[in-house]
KENULUM-490687 format. One record per atom (N, C-alpha, C): residue in three letters; chain; atom name; z, y, x. Coordinates in nm, 4 decimals, always signed. Layout:
+-----+-------+------+----------+----------+----------+
| res | chain | atom |       zz |       yy |       xx |
+-----+-------+------+----------+----------+----------+
| ALA |     A |   CA |        Z |        Y |        X |
...
+-----+-------+------+----------+----------+----------+
***
This chain:
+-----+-------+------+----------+----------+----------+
| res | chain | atom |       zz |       yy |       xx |
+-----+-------+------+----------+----------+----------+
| UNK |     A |    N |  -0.9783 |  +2.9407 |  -1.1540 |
| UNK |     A |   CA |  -1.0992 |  +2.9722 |  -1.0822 |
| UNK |     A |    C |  -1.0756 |  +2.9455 |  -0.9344 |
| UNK |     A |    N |  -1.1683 |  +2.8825 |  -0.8484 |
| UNK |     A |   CA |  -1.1658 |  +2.8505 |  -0.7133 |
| UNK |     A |    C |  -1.3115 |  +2.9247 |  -0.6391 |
| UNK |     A |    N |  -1.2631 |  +3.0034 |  -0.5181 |
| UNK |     A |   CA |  -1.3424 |  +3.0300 |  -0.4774 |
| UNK |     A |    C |  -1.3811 |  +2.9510 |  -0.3472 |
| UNK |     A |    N |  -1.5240 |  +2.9108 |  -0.3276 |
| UNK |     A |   CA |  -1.5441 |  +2.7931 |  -0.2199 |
| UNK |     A |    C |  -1.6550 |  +2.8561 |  -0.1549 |
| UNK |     A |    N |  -1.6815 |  +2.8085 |  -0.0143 |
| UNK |     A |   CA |  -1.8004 |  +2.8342 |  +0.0803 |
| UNK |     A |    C |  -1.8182 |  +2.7072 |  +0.1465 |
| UNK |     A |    N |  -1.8927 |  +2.6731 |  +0.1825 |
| UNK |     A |   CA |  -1.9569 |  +2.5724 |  +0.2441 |
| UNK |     A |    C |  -1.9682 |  +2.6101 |  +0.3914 |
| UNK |     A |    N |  -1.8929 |  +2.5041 |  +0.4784 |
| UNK |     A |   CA |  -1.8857 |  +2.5506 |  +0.6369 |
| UNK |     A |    C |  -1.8899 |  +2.3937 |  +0.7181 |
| UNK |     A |    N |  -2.0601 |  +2.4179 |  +0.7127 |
| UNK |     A |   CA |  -2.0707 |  +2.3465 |  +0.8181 |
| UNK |     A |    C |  -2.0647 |  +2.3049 |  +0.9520 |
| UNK |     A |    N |  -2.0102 |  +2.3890 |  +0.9862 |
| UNK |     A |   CA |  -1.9940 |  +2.4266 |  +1.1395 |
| UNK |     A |    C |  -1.8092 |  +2.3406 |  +1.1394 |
| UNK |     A |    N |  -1.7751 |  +2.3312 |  +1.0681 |
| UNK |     A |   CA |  -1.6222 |  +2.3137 |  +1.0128 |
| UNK |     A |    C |  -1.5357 |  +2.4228 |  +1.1328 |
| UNK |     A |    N |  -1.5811 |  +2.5433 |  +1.0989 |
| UNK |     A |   CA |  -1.4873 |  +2.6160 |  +1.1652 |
| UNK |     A |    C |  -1.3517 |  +2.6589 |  +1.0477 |
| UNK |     A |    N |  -1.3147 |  +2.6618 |  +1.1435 |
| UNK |     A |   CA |  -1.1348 |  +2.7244 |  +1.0863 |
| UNK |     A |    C |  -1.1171 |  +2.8212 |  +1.0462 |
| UNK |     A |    N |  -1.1442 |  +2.9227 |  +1.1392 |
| UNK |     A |   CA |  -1.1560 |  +3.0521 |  +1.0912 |
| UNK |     A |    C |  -1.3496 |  +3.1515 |  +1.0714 |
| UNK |     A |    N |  -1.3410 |  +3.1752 |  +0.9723 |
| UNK |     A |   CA |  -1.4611 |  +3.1993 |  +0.9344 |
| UNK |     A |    C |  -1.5137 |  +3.3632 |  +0.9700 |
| UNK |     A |    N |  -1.6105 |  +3.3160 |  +1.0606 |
| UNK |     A |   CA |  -1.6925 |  +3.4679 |  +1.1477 |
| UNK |     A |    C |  -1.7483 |  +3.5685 |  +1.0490 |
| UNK |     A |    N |  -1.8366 |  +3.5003 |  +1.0155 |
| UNK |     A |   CA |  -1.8567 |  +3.5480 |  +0.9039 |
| UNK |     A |    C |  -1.8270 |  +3.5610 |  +0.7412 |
| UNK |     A |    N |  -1.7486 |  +3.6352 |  +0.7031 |
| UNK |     A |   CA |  -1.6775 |  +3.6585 |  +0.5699 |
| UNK |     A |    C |  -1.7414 |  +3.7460 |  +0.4556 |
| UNK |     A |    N |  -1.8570 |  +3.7295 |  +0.4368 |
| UNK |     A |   CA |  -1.9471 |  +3.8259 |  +0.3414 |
| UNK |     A |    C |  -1.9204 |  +3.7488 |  +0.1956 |
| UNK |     A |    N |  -1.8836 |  +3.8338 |  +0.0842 |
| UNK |     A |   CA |  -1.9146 |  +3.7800 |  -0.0186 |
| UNK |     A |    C |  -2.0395 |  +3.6996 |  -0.0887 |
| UNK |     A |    N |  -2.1255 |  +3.7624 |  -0.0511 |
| UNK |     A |   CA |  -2.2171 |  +3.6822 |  -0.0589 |
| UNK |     A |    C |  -2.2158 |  +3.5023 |  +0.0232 |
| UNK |     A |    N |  -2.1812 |  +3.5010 |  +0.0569 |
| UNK |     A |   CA |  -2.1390 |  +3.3705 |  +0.1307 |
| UNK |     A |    C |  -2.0380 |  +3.2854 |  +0.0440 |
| UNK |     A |    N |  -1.9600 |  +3.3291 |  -0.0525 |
| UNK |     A |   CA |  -1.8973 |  +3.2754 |  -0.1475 |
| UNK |     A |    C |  -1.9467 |  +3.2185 |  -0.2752 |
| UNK |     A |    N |  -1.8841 |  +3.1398 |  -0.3600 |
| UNK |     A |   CA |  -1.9287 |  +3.0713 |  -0.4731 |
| UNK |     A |    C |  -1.7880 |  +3.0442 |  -0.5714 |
| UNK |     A |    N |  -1.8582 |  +3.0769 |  -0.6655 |
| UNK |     A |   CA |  -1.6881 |  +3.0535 |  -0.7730 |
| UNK |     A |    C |  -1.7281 |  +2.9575 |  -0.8734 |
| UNK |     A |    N |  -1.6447 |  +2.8302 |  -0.8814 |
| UNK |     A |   CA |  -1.5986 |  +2.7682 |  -0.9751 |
| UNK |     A |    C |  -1.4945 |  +2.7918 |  -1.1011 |
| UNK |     A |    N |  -1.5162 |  +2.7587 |  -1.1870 |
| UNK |     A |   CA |  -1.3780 |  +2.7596 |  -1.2993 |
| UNK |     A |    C |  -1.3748 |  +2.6192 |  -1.3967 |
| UNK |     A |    N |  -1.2454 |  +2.5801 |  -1.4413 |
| UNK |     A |   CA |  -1.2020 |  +2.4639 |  -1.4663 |
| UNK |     A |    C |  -1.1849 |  +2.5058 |  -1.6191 |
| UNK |     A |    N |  -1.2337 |  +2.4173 |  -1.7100 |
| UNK |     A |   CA |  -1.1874 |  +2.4418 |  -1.8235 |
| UNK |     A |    C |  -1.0680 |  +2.2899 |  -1.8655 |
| UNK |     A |    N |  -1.0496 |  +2.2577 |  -2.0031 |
| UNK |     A |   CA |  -0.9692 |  +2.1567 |  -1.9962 |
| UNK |     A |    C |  -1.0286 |  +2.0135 |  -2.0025 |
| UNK |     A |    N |  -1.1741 |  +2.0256 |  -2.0155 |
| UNK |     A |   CA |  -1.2388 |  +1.8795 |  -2.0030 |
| UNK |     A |    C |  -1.3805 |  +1.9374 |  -1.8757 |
| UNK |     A |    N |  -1.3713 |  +2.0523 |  -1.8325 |
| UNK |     A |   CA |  -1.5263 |  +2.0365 |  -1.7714 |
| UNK |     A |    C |  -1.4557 |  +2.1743 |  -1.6884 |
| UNK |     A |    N |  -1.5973 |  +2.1326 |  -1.5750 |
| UNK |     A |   CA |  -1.5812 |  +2.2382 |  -1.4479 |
| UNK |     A |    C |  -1.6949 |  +2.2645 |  -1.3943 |
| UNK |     A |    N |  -1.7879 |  +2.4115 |  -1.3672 |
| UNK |     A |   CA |  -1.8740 |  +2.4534 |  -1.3610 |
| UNK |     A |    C |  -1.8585 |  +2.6118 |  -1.2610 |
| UNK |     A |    N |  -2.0135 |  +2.5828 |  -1.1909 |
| UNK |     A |   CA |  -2.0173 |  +2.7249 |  -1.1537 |
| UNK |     A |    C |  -2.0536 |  +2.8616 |  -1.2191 |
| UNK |     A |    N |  -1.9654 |  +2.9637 |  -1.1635 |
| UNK |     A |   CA |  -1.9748 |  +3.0484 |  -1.2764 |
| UNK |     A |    C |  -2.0104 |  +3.2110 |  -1.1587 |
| UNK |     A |    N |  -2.0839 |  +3.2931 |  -1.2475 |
| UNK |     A |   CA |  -2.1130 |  +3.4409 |  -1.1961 |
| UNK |     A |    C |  -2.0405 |  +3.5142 |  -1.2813 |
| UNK |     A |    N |  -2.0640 |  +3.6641 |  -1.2118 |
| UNK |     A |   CA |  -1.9338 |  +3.7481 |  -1.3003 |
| UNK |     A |    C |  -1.8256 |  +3.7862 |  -1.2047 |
| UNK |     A |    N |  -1.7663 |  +3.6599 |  -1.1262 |
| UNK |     A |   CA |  -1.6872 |  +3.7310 |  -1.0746 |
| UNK |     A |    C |  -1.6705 |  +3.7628 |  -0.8992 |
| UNK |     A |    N |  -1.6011 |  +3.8970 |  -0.8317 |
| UNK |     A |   CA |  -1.5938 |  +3.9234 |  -0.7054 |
| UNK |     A |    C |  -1.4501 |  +3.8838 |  -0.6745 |
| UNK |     A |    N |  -1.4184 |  +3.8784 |  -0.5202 |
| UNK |     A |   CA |  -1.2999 |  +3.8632 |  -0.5249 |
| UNK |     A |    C |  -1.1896 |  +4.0136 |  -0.5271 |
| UNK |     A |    N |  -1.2626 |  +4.0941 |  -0.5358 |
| UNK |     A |   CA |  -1.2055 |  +4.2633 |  -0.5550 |
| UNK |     A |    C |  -1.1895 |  +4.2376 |  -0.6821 |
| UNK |     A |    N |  -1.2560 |  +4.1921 |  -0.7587 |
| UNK |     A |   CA |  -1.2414 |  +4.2334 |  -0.9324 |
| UNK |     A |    C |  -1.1289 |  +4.2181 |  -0.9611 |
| UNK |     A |    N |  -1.0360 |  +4.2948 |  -1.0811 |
| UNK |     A |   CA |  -0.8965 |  +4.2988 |  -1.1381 |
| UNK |     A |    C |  -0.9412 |  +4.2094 |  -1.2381 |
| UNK |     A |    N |  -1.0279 |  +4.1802 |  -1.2994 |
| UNK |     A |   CA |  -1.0793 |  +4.1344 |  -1.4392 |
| UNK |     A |    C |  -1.2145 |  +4.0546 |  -1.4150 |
| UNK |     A |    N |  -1.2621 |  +3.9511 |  -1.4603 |
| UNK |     A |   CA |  -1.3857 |  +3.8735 |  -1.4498 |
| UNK |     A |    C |  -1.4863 |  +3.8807 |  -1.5929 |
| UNK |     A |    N |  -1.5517 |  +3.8745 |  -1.5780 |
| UNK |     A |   CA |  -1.6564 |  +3.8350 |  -1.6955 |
| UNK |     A |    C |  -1.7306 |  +3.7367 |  -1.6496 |
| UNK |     A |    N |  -1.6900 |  +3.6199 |  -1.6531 |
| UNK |     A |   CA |  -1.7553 |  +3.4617 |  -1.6201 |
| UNK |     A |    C |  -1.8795 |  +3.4460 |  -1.7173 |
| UNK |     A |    N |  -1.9329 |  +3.3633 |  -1.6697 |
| UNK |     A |   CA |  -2.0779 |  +3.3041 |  -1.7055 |
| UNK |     A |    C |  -2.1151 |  +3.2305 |  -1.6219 |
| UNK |     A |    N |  -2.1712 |  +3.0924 |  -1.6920 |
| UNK |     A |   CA |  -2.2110 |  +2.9965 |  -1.6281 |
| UNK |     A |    C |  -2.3146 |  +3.0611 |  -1.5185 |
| UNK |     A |    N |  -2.3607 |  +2.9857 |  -1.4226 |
| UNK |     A |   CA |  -2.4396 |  +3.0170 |  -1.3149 |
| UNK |     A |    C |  -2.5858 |  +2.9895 |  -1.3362 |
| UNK |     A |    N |  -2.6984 |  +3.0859 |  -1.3297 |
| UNK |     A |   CA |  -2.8165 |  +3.0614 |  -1.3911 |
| UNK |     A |    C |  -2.8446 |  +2.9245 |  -1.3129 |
| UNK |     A |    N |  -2.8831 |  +2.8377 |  -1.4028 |
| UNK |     A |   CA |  -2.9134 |  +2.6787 |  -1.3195 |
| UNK |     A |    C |  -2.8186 |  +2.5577 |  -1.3586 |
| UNK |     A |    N |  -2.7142 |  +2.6130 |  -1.4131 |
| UNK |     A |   CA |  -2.5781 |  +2.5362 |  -1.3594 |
| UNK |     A |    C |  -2.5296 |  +2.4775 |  -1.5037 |
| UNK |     A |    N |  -2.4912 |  +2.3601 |  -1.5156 |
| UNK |     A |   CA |  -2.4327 |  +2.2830 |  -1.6396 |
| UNK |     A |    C |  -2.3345 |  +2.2437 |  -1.5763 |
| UNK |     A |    N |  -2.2327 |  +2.2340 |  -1.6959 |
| UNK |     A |   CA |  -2.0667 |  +2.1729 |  -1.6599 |
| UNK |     A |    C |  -2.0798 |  +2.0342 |  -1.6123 |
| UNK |     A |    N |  -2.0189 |  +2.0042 |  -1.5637 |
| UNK |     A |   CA |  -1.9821 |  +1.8680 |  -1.5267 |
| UNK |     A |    C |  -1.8343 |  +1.7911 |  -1.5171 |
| UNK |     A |    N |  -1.7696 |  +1.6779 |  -1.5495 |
| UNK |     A |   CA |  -1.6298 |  +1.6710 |  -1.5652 |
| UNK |     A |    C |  -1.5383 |  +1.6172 |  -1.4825 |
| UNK |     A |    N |  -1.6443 |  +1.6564 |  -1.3507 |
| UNK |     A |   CA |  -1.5717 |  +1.6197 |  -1.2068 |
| UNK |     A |    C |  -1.6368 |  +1.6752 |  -1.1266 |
| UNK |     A |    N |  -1.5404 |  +1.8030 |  -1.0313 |
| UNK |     A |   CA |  -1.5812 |  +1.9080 |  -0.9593 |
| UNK |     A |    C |  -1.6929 |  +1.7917 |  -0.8793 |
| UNK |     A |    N |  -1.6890 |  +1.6722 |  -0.7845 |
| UNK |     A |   CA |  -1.7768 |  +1.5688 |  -0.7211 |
| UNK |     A |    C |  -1.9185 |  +1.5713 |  -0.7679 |
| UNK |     A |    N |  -1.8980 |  +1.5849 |  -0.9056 |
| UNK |     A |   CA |  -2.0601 |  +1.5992 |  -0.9786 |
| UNK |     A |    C |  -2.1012 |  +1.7219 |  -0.9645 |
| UNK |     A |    N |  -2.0208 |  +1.8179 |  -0.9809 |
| UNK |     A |   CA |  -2.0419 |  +1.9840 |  -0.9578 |
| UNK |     A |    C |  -2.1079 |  +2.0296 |  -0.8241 |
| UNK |     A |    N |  -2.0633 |  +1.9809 |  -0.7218 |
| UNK |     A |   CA |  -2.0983 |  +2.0007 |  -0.5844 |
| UNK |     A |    C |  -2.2339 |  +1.8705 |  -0.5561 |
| UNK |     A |    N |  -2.2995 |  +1.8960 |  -0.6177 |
| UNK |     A |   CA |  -2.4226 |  +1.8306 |  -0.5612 |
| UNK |     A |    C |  -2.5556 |  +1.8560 |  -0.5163 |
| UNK |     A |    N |  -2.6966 |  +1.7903 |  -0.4370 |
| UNK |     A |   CA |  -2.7647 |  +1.8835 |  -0.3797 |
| UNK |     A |    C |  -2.8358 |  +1.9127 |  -0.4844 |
| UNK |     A |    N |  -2.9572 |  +2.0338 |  -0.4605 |
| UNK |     A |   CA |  -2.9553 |  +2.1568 |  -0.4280 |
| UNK |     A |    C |  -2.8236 |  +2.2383 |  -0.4326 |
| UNK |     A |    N |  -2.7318 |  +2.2211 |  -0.5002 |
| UNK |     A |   CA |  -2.6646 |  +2.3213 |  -0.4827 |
| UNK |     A |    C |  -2.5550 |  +2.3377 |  -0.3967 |
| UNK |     A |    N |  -2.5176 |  +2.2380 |  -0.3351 |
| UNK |     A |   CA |  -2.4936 |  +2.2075 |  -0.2000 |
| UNK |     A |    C |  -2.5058 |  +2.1543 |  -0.0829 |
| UNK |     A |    N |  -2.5365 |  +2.1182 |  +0.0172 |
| UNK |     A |   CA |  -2.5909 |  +2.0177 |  +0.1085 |
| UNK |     A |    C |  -2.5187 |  +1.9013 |  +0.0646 |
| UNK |     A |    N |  -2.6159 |  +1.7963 |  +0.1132 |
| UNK |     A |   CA |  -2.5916 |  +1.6597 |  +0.0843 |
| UNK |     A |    C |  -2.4499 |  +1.6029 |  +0.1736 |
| UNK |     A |    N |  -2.4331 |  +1.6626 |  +0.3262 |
| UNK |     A |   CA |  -2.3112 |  +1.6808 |  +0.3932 |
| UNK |     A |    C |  -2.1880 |  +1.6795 |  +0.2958 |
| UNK |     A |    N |  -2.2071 |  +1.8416 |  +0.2395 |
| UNK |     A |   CA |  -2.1260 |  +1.8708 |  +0.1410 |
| UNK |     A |    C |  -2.0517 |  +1.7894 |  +0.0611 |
| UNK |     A |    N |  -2.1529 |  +1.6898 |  -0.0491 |
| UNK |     A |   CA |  -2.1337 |  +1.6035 |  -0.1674 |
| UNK |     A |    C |  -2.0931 |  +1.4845 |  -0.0842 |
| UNK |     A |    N |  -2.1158 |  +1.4730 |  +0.0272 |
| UNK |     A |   CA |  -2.0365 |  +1.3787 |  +0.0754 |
| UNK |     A |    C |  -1.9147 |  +1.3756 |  +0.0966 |
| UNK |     A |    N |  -1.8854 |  +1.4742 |  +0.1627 |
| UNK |     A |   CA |  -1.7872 |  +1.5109 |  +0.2061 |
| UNK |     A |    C |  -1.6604 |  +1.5093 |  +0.0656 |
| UNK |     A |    N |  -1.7245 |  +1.5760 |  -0.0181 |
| UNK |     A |   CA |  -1.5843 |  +1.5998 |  -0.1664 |
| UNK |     A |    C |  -1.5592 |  +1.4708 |  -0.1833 |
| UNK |     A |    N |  -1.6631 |  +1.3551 |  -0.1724 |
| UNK |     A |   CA |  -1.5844 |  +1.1933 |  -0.2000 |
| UNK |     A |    C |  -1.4754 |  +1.1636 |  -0.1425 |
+-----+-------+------+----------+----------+----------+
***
């Protein structure tokens, strides 16, 4: 599981650190998708795909817009 935020500002150190500002991925052995369920406090997760969200078999396809800025999907190339 990877937890990612999107920082356009490309700051280094991040001002704002709200969970909500976070997004979690998880990798299975052919596909990788966003998933809810989990915090980064949690000892234990209960994953589930992300309402909206289908696997894809390259995080590049995963990060695309709406669900990330177009910046973004550029940027993972």
């Amino acid at each position: 599981m990877l937890r990612v935020r999107e920082n356009p500002e490309m700051d280094r150190k991040f001002e704002e650190d709200l969970e909500t500002d976070w997004r979690y991925l998880c990798w299975w052995n052919n596909k990788v998708s966003f998933v809810d369920g989990c915090k980064n406090t949690d000892q234990e997760c209960a994953i589930k795909f992300a309402e909206g969200h289908v696997t894809h078999s390259l995080l590049t396809q995963a990060i695309t817009p709406p669900i990330y800025s177009e910046a973004a999907f550029i940027k993972s190339q």
